[in-house]
Backbone bond lengths (Angstrom), bond angles and torsions (degrees), N, CA, C in turn:
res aa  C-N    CA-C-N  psi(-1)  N-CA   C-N-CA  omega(-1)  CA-C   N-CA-C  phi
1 X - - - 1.460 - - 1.528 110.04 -
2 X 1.374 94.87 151.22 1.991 102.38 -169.34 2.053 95.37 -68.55
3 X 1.344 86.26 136.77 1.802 91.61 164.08 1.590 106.28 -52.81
4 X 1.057 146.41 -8.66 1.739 130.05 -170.91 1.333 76.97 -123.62
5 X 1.093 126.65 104.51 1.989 147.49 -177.45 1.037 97.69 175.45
6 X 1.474 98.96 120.69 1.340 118.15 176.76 1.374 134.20 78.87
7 X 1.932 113.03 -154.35 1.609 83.91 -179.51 1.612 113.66 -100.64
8 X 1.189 115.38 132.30 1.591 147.63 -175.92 1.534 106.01 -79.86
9 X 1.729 114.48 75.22 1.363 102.43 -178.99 1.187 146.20 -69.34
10 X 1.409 172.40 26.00 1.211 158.63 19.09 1.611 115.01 177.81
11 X 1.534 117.26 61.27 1.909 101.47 -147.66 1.673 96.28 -109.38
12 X 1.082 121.69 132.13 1.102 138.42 146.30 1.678 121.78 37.28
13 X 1.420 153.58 140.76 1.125 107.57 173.90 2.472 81.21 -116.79
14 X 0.986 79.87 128.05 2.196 76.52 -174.82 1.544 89.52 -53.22
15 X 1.303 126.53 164.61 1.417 152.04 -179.92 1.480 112.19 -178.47
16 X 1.488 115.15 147.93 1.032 119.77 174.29 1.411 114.29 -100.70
17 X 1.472 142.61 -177.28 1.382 133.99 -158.60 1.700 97.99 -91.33
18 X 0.716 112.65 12.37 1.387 96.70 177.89 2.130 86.40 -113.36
19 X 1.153 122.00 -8.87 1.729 103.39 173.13 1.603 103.57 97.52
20 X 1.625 126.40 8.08 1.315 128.78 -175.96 2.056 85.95 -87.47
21 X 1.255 108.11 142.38 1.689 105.49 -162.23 1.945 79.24 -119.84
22 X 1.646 88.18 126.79 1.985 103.79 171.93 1.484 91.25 -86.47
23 X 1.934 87.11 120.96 1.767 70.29 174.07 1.420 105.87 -107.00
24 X 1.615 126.86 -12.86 1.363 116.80 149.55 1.495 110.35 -17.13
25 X 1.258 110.59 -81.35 1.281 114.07 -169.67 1.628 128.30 -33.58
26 X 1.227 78.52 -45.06 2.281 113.43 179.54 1.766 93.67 -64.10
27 X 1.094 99.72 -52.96 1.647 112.06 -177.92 1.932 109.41 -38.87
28 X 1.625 94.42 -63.52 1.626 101.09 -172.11 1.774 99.69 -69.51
29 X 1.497 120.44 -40.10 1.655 92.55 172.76 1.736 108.63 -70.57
30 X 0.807 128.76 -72.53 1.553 123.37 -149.66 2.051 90.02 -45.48
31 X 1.260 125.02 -29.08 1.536 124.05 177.28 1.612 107.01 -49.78
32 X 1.356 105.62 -42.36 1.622 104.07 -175.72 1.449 120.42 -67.68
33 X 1.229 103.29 -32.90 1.607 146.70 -173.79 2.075 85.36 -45.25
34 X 1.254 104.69 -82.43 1.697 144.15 175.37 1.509 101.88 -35.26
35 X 1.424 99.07 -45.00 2.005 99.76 -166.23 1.717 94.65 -75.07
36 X 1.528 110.32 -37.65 1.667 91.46 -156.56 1.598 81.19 -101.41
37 X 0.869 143.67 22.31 1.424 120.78 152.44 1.104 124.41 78.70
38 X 1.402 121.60 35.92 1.667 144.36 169.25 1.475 103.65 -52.60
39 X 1.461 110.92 149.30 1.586 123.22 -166.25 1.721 91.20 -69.45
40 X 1.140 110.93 -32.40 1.611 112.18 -154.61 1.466 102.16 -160.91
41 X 1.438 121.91 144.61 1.370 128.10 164.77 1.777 108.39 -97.65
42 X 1.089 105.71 124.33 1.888 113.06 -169.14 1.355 103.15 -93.67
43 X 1.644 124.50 89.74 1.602 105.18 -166.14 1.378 101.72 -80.26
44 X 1.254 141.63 -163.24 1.490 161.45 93.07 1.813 83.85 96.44
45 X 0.954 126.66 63.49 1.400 128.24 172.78 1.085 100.98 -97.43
46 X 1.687 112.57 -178.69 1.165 114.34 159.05 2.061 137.53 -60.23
47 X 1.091 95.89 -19.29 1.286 106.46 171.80 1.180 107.23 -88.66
48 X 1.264 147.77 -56.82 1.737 152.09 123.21 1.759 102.67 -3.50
49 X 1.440 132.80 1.83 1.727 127.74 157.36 1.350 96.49 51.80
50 X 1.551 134.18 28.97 1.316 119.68 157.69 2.059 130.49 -29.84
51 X 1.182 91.64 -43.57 1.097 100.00 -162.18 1.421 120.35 -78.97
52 X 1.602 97.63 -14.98 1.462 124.45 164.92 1.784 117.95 -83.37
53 X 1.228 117.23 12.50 1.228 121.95 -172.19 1.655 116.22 -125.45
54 X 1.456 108.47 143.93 1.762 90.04 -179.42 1.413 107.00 -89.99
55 X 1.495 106.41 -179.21 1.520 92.35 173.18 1.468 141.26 -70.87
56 X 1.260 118.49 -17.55 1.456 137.90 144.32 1.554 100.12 -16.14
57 X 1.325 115.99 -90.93 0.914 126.92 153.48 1.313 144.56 9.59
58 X 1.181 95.37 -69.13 1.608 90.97 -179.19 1.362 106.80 -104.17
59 X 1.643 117.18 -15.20 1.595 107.77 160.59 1.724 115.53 -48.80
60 X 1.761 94.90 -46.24 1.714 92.90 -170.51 1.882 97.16 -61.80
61 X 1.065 144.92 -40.26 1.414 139.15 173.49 1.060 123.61 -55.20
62 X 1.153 147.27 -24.05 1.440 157.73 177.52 1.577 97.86 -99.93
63 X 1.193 141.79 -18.57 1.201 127.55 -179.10 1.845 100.46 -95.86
64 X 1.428 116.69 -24.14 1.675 121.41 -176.33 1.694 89.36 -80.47
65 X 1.372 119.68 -40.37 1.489 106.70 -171.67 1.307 120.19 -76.43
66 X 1.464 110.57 -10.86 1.579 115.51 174.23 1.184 126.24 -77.16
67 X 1.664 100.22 -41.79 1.374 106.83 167.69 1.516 114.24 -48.34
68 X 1.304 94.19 -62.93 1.969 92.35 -167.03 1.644 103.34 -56.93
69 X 0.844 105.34 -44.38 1.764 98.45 -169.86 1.450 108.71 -53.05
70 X 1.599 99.38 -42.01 1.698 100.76 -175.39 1.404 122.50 58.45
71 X 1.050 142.09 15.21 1.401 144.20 176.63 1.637 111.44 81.25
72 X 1.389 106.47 34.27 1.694 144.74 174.27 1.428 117.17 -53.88
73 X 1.830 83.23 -69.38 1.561 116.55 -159.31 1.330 95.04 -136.32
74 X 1.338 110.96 166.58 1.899 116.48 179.86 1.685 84.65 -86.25
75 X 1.184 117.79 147.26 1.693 141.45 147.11 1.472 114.73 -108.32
76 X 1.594 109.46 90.49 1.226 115.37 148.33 1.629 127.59 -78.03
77 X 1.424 111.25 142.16 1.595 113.96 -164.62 1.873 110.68 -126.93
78 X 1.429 107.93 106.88 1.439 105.60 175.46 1.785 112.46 -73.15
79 X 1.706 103.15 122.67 1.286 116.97 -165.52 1.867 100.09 -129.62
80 X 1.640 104.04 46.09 1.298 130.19 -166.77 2.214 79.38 -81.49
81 X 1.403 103.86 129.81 1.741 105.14 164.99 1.746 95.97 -156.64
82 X 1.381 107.75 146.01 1.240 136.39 175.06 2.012 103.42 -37.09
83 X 1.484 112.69 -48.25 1.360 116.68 -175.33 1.941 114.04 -110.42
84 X 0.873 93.90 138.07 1.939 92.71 -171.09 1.755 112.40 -62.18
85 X 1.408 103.77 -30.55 1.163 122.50 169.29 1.678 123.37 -85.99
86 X 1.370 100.47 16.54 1.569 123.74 160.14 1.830 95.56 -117.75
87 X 0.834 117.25 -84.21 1.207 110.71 -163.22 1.634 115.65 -77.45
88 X 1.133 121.82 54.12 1.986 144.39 136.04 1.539 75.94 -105.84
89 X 1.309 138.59 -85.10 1.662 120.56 -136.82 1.135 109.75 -52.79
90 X 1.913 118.06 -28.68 1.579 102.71 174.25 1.510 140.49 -88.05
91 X 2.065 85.52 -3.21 1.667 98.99 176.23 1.434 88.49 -76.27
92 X 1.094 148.28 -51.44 1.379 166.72 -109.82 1.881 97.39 -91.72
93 X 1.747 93.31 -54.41 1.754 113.97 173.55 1.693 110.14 -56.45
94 X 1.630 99.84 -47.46 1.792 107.95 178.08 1.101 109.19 -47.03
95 X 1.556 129.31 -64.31 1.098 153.97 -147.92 1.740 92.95 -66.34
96 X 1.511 107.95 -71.57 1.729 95.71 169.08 1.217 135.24 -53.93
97 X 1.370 130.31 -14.00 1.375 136.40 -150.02 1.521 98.53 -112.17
98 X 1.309 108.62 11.69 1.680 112.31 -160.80 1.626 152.48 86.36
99 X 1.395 80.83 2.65 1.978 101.59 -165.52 1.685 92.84 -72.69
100 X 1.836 103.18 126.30 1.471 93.37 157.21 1.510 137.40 -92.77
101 X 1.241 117.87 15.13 1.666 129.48 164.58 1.345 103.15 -165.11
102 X 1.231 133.48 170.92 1.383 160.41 -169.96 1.411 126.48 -137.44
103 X 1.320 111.82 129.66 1.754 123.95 163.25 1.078 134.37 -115.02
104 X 1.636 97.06 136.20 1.629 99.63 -159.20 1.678 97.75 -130.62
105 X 1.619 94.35 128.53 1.358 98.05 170.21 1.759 100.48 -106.87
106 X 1.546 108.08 158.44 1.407 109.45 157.32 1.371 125.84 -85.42
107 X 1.853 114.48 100.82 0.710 146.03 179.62 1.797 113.60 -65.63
108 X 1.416 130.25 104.86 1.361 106.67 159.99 1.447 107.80 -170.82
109 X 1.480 129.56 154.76 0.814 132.28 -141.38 1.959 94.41 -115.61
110 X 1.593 130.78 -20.05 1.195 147.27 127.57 1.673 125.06 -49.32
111 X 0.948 121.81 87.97 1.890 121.75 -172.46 1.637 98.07 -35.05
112 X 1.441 108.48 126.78 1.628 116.82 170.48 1.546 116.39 -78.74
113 X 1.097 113.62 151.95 1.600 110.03 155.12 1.495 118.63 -96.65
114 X 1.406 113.60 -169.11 1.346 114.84 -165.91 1.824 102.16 -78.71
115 X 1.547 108.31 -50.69 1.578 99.21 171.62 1.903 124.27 -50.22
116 X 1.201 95.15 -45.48 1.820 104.97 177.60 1.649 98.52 -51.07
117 X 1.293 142.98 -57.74 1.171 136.10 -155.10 1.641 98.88 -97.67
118 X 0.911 131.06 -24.53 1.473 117.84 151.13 1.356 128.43 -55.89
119 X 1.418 119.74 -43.25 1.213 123.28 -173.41 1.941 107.43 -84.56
120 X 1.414 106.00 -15.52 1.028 109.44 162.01 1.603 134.06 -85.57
121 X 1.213 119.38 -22.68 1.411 151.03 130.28 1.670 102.41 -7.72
122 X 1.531 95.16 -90.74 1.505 124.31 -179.12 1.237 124.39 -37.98
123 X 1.348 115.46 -36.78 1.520 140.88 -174.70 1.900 100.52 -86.61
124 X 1.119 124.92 -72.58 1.516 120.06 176.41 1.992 102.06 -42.36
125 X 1.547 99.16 -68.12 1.315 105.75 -156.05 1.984 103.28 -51.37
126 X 1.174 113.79 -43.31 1.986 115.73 154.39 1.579 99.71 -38.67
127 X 0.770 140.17 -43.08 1.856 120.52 -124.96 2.101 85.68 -97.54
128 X 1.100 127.55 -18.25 1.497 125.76 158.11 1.650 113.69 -140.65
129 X 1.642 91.76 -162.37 1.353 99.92 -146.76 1.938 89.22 -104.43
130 X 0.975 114.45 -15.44 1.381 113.57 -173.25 1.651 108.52 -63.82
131 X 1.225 102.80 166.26 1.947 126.59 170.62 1.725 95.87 -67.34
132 X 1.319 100.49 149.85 1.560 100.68 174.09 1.758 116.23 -148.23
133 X 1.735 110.43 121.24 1.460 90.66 179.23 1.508 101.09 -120.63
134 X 1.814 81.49 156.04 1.737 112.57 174.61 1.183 118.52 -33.25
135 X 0.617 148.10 101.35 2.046 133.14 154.20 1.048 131.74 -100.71
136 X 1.657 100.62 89.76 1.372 124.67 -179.36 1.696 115.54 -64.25
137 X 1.666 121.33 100.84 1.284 111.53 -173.32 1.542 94.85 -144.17
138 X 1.816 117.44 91.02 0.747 104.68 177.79 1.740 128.35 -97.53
139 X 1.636 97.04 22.16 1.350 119.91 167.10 1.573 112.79 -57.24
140 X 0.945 93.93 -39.92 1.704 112.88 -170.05 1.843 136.59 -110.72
141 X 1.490 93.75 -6.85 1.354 122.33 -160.19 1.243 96.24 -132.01
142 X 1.584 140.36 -23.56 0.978 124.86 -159.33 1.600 133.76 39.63
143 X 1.607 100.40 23.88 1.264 91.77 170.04 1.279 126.68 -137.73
144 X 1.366 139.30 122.56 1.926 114.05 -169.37 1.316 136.88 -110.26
145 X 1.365 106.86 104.97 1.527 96.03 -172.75 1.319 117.29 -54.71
146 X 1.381 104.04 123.94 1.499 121.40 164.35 1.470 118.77 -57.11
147 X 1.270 113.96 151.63 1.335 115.02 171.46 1.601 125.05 -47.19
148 X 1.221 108.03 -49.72 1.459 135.58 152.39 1.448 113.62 -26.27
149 X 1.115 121.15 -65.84 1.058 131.43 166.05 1.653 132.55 -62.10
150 X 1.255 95.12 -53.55 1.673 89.77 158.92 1.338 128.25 -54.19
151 X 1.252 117.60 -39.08 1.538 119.96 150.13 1.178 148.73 -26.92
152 X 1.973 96.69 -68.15 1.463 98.18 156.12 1.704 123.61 -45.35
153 X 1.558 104.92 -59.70 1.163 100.49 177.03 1.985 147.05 -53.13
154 X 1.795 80.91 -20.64 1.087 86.61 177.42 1.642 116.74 -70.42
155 X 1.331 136.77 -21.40 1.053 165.95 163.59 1.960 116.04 -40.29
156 X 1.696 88.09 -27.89 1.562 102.17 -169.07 1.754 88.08 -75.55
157 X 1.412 112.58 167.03 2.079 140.81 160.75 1.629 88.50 -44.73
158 X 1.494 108.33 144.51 1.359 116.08 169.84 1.695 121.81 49.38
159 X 1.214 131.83 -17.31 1.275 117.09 -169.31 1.651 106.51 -80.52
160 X 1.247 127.11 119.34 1.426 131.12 -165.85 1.241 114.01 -126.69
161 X 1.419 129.62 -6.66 1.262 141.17 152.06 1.152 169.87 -119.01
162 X 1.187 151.55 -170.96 1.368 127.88 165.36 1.426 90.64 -148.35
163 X 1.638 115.58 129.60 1.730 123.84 139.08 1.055 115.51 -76.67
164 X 1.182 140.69 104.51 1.685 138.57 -174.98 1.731 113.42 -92.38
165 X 0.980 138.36 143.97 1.513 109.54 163.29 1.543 108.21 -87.75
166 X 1.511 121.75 135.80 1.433 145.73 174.10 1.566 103.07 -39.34
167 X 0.982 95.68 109.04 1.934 106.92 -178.17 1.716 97.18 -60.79
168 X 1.423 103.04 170.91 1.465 120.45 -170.17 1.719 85.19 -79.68
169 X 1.275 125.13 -74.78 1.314 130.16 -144.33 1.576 99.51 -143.80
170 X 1.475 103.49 168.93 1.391 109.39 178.82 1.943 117.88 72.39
171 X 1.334 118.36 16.65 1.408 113.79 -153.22 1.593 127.76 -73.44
172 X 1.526 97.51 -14.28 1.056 98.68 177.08 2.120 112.18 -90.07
173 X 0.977 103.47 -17.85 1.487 103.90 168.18 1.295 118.99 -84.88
174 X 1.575 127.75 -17.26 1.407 129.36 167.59 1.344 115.18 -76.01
175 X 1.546 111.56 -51.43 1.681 123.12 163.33 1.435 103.17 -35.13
176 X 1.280 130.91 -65.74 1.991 154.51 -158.88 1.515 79.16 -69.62
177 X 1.149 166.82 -43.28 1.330 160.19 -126.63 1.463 101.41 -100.56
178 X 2.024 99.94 -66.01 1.699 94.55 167.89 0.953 143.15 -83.32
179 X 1.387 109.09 -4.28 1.522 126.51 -175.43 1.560 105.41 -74.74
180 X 1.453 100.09 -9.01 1.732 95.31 179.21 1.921 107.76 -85.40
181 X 1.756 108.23 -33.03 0.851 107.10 -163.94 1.739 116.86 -82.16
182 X 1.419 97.38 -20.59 1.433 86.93 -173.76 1.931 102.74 -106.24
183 X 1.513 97.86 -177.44 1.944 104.22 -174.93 1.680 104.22 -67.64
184 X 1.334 88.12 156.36 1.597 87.30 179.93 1.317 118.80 -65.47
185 X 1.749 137.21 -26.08 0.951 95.47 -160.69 2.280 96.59 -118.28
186 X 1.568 88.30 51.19 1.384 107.25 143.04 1.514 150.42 -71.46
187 X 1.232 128.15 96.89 1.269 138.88 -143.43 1.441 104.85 -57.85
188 X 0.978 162.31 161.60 1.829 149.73 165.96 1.807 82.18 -150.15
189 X 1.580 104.48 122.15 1.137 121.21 178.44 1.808 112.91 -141.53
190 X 1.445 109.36 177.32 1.545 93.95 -175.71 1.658 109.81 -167.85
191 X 0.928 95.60 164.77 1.927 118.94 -163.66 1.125 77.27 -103.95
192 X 2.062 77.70 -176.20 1.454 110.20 -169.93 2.185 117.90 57.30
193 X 0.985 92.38 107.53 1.749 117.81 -164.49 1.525 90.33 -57.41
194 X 1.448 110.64 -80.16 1.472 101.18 -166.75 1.046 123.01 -76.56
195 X 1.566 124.00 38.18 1.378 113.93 170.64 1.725 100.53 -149.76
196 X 0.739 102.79 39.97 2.003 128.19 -153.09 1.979 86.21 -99.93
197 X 1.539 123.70 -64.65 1.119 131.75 -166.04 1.490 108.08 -68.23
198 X 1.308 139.28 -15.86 1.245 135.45 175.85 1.692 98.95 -82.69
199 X 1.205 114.16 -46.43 1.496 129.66 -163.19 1.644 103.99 -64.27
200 X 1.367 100.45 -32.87 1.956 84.37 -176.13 1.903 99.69 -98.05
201 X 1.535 111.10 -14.25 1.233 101.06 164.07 1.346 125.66 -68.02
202 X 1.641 108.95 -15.78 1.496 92.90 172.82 1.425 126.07 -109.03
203 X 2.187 110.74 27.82 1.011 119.26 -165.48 1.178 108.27 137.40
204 X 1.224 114.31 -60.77 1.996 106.62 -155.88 1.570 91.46 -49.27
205 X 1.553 98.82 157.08 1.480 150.53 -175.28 1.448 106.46 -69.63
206 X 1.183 100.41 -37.56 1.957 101.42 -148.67 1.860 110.81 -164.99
207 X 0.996 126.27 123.20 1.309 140.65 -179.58 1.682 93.75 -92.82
208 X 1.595 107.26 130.02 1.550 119.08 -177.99 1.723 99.16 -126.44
209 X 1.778 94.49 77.71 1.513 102.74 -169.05 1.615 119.42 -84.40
210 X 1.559 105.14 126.60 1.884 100.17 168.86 2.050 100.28 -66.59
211 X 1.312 121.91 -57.56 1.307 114.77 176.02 1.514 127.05 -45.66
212 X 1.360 93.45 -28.52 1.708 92.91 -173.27 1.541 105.61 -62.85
213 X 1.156 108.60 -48.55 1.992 130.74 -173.36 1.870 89.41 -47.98
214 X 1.637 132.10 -32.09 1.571 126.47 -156.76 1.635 83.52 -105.31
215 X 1.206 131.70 -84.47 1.550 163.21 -165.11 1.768 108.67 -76.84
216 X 1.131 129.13 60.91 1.536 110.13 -168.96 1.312 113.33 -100.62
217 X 1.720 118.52 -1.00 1.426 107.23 146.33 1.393 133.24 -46.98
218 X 1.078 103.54 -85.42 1.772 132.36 168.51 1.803 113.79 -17.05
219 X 1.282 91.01 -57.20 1.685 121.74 170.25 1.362 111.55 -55.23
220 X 1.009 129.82 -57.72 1.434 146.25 178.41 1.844 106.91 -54.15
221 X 1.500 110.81 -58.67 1.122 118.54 164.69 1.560 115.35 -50.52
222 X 1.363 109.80 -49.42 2.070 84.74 174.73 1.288 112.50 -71.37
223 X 1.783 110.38 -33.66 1.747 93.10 -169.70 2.122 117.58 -58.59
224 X 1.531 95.43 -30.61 1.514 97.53 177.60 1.591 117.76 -84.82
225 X 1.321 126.52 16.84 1.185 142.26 169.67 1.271 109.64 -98.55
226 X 1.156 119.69 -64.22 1.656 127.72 -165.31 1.587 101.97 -62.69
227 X 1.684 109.86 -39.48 1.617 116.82 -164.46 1.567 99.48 -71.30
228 X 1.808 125.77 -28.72 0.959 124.09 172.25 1.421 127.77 -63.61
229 X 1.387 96.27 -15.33 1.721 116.46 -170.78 1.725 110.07 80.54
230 X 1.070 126.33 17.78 1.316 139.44 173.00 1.485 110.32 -46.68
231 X 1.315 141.87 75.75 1.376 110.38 -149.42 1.737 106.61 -100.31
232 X 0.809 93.47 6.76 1.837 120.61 -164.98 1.671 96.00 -87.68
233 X 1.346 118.21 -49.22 1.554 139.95 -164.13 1.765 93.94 -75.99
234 X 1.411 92.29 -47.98 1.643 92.90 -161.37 1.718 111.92 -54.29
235 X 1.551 87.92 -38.00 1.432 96.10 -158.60 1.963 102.82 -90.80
236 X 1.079 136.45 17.02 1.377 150.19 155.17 1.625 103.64 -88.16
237 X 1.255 120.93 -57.18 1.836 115.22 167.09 1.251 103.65 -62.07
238 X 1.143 142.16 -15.46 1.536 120.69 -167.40 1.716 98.75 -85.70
239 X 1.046 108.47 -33.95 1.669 124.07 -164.49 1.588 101.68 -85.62
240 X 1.044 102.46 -19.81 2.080 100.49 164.44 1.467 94.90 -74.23
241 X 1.495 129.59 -64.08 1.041 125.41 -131.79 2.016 95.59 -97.39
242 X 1.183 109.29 -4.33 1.126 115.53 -174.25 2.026 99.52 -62.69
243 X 0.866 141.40 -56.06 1.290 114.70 177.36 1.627 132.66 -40.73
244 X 1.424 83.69 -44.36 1.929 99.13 176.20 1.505 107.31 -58.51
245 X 1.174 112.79 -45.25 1.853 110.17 -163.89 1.820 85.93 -76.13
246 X 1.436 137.78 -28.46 1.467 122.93 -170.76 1.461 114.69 -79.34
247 X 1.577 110.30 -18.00 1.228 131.16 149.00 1.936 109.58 -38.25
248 X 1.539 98.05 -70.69 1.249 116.53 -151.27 1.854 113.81 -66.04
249 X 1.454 93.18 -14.59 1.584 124.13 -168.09 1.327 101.26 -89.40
250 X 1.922 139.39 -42.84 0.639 155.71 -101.86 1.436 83.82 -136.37
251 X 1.294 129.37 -79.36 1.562 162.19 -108.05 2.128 95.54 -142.41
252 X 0.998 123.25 -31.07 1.809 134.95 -159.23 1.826 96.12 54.20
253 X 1.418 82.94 128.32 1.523 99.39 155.63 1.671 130.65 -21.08
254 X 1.150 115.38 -58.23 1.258 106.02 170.82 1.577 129.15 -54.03
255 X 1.496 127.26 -44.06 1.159 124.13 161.29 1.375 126.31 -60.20
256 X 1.539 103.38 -33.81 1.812 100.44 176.43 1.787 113.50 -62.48
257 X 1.219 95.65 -43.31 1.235 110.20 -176.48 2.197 114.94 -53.20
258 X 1.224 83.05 -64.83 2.060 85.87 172.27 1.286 82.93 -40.26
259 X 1.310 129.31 -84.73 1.425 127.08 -128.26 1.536 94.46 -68.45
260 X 1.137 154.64 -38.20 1.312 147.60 173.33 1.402 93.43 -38.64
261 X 1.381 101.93 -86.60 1.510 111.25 -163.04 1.410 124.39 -33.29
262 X 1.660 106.37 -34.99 1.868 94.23 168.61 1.626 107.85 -86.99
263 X 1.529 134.89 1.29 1.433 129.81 161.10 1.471 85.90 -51.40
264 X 1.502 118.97 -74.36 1.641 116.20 -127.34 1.766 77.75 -92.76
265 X 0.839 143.90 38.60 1.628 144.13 130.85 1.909 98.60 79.02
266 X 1.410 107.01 9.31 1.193 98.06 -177.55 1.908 120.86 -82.55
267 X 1.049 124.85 -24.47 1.556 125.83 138.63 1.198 117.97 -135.53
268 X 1.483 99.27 174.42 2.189 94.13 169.05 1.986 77.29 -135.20
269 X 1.520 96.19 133.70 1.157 115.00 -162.84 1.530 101.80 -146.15
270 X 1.293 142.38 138.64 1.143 170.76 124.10 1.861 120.22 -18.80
271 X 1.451 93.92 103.84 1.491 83.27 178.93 1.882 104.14 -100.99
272 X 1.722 92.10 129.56 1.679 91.60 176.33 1.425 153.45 -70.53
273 X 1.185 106.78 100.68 1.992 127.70 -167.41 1.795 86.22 -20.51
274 X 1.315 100.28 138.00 1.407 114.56 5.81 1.659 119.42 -101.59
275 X 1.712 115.56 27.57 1.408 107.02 -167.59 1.476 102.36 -93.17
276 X 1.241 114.91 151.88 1.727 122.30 -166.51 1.454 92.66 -125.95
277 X 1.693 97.88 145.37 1.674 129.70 170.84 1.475 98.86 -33.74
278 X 0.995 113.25 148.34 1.467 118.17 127.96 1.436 142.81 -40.84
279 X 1.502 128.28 119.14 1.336 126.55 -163.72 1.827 106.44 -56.42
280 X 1.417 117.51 125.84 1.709 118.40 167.87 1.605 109.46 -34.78
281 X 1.356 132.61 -29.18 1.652 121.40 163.06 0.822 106.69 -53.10
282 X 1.320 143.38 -64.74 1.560 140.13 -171.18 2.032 100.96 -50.49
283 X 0.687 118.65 -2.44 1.837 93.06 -166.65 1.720 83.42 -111.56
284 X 1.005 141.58 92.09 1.372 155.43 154.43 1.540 107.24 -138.83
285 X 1.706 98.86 -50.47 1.673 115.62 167.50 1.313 111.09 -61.16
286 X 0.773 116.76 -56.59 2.067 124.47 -175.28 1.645 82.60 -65.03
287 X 0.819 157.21 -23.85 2.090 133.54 -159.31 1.392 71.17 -94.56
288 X 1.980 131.14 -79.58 1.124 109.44 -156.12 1.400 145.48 -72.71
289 X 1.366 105.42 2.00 1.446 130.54 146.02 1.524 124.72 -37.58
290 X 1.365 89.76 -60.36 1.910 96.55 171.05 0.858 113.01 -87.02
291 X 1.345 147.32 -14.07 1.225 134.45 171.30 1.876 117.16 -76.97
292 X 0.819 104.43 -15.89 1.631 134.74 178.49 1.687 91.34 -69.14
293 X 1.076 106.31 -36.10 2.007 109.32 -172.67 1.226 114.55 -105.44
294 X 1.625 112.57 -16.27 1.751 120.82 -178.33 1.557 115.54 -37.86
């Protein structure tokens, strides 16, 4: 089975404010990651503050997550950078440090077109020998690969995936749309938490979870429900976890998430200036959130 199968957990990487990354710390999550048996460990994502990290950095993280995984679990590594000729040196770092595939979003601070992020595509996905998926996040990137485009690309050496974000509605005819365009044994997977369980019911491959990376029991249980087509199952986990994702909607994932993680005592980690914690009122909601999933 393709490494982007299933659920793709995504946890945190701890750092202190100055951006020095504990990978002890990194060590005991991605360990939990390993124990319950996640399809994939999702390093240096966006919830993982990649983009907030130098490369120092995230070499030393991908080399603490390799270790623990040990050839366990797949370690995919987002090596998403502003210049293409930054990010080959950091697929390049993955690739040594142990990562078995890579994610690349189009990163840029100039709006891309469809040729620029192809040819930038082309250029990382060359620069090693590993599998590599898309990460379509145009929340953050401002940019969206088109179907069209994922296509072409899918077509390129090594490119084997797609992170899609989980459409509002309609999912199984948007899923049926690209699934025509690209090869079969192209992965089509998808973001966004609370809308993750419709998306593999109507097909997707692979859940690319921020919760899974905190919670990867619970998580695990919808991704092998929904993939079963359980639709009865799905929708009883969705309604546990439905406070947390209104949290996550409310507040973005990344802040809910730190602040979980020092509730359940599993790191105390640094979110990087200029974005600030969550106010201590809010964590009454976040305890009974998780406890809703205990």
């Amino acid at each position: 089975m393709s490494i982007f199968h299933g659920l793709s957990a995504f946890p945190l990487t701890p750092a202190d404010a100055a951006g020095r990354v504990d990978t002890g710390a990194l060590s005991r999550l991605v360990q939990r990651l390993v124990e319950a048996r996640v399809g994939s460990v999702g390093l240096l994502g966006s919830t993982g503050t990649y983009a907030y990290l130098s490369r120092t950095e995230r070499r030393r993280a991908v080399e603490a997550a390799a270790e623990c995984t040990g050839g366990r679990t797949p370690l995919v590594v987002g090596v998403g950078a502003l210049r293409t000729d930054a990010a080959q040196l950091l697929a390049r770092d993955a690739e040594a440090a142990g990562a078995d595939g890579l994610l690349l979003a189009p990163v840029s601070y100039t709006p891309l077109t469809e040729d620029e992020v192809f040819a930038h595509v082309a250029a990382v996905a060359g620069a090693t020998g590993l599998p590599l998926c898309l990460y379509n996040n145009p929340a953050t990137t401002h940019f969206t690969m088109t179907d069209a485009l994922v296509a072409r690309l899918a077509a390129l050496p090594r490119v084997a995936a797609v992170k899609n974000p989980a459409p509002p509605s309609d999912e199984a005819a948007r899923h049926a749309a690209l699934r025509a365009l690209v090869p079969a044994d192209f992965a089509i997977g998808y973001s966004g938490d609370w809308r993750a369980g419709a998306a593999l019911l109507a097909g997707g491959q692979a859940w690319y979870s921020v919760i899974g990376g905190l919670l990867p029991e619970p998580s695990l249980a919808l991704t092998h429900a929904a993939l079963a087509g359980e639709t009865a199952q799905v929708a009883a986990l969705e309604a546990r976890f439905a406070p947390l994702w209104a949290l996550f909607q409310e507040w973005s994932s990344l802040r809910v998430t730190h602040a979980a993680a020092r509730i359940l005592g599993l790191c105390d980690t640094a979110l990087p200036l200029p974005i600030q914690p969550l106010p201590p009122s809010l964590h009454p909601r976040i305890e009974a959130a998780l406890d809703a999933l205990a």
